[in-house]
C-alpha positions as CSV (number, residue, x, y, z in Angstrom):
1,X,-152.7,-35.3,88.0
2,X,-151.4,-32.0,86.8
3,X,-154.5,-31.7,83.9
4,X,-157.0,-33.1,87.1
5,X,-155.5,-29.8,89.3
6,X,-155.5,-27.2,86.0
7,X,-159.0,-28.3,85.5
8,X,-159.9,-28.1,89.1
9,X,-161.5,-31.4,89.4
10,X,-163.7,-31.6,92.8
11,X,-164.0,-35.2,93.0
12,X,-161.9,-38.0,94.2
13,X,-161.5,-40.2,91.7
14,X,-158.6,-39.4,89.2
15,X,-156.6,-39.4,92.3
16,X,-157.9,-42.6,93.5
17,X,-157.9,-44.2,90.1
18,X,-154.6,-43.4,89.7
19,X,-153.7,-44.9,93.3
20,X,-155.1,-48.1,92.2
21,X,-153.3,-48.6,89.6
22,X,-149.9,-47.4,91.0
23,X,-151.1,-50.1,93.1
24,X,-151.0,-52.7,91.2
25,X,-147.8,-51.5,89.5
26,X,-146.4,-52.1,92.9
27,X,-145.8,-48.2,93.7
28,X,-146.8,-48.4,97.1
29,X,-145.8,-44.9,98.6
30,X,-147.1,-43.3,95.8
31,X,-150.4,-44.9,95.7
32,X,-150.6,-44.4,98.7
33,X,-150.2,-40.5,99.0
34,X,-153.0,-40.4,96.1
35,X,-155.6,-42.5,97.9
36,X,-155.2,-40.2,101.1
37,X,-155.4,-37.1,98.6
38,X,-158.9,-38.7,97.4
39,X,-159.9,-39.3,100.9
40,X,-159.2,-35.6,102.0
41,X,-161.3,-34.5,99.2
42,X,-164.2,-36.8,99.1
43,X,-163.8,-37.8,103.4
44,X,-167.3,-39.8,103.1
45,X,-165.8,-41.9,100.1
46,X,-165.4,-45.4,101.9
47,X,-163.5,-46.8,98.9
48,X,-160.8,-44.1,99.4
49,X,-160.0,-45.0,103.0
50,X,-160.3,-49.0,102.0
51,X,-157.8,-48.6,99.2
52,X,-155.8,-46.3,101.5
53,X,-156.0,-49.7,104.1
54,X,-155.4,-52.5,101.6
55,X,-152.3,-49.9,100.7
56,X,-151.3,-49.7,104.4
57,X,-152.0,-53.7,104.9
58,X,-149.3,-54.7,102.0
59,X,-146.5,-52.6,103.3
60,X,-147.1,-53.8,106.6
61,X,-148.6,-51.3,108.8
62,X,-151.7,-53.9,110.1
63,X,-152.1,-51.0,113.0
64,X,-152.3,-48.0,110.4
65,X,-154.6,-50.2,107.6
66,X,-157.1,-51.3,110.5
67,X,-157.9,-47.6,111.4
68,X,-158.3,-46.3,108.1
69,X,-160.4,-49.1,106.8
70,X,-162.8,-48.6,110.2
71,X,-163.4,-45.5,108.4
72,X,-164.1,-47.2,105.8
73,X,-167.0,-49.0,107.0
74,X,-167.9,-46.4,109.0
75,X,-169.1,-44.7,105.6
76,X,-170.4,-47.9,104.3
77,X,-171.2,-50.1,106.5
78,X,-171.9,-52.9,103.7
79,X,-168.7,-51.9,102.2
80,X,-167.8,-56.0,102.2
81,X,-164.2,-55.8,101.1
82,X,-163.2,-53.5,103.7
83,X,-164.7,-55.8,106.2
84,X,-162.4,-59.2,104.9
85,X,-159.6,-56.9,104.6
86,X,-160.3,-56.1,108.4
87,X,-160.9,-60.2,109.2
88,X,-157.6,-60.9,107.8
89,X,-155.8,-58.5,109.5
90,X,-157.5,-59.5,112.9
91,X,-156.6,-63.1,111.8
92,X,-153.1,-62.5,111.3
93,X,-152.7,-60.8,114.7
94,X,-154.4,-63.8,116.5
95,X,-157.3,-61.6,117.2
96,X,-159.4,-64.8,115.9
97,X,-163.0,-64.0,117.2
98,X,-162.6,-60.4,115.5
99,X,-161.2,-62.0,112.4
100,X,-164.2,-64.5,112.7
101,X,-166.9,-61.7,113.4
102,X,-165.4,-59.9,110.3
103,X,-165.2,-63.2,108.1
104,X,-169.1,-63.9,108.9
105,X,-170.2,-60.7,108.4
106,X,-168.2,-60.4,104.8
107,X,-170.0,-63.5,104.0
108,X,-173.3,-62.1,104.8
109,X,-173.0,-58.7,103.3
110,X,-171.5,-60.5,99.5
111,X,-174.5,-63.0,99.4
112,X,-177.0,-59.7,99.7
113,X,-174.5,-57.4,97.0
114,X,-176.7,-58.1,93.4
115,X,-174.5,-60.6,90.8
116,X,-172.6,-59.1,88.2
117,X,-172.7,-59.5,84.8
118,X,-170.8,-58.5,81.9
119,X,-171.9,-59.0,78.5
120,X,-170.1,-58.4,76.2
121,X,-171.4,-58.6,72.3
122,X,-168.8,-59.1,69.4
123,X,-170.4,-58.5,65.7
């Protein structure tokens, strides 16, 4: 991040790049600091305050991961993974028609999201 900072970088994503992938390492606190850093920078990016959500939802705070990812899909309202993450959540706090509203409307919004491909071509 320090290279990102001398270099003045404008845009969210080395921060939430990063994030992710402390993620995934399992650095939650950490992650988590650079996905609200992205999100302060770039408030309209809706994958910021999702991975700032899914970060919240895995340590726990259902309250805290529920408000950031309604910002989420505030900026994207087709934003489908915010919208399961949000389902399960309701789910898990017995809120089952929100849950259920959420789960349909996931549903609905992947089937319109194009397919991806990936080719890959080895010579």
């Amino acid at each position: 991040m320090e290279l990102t900072d001398q270099q003045g970088s404008r845009t969210e994503w080395p921060y939430l790049n990063l994030g992710k992938l402390l993620f995934v390492e399992g650095q939650y606190k950490d992650a988590l600091e650079l996905a609200q850093q992205a999100s302060e920078m770039n408030p309209r990016s809706a994958e910021a305050f999702y991975v700032q959500g899914k970060i919240l939802q895995k340590l726990g705070k259902d309250t805290e991961a529920l408000e950031v990812l309604e910002r989420s899909v505030l900026n994207d309202p087709k934003f489908s993974e915010a919208h399961y993450l949000m389902g399960r959540i309701y789910l898990k706090q017995g809120r089952k028609r929100a849950g259920q509203e959420k789960m349909e409307l996931f549903r609905s919004l992947k089937q319109q999201e194009p397919k991806k491909s990936v080719e890959i071509s080895v010579k």
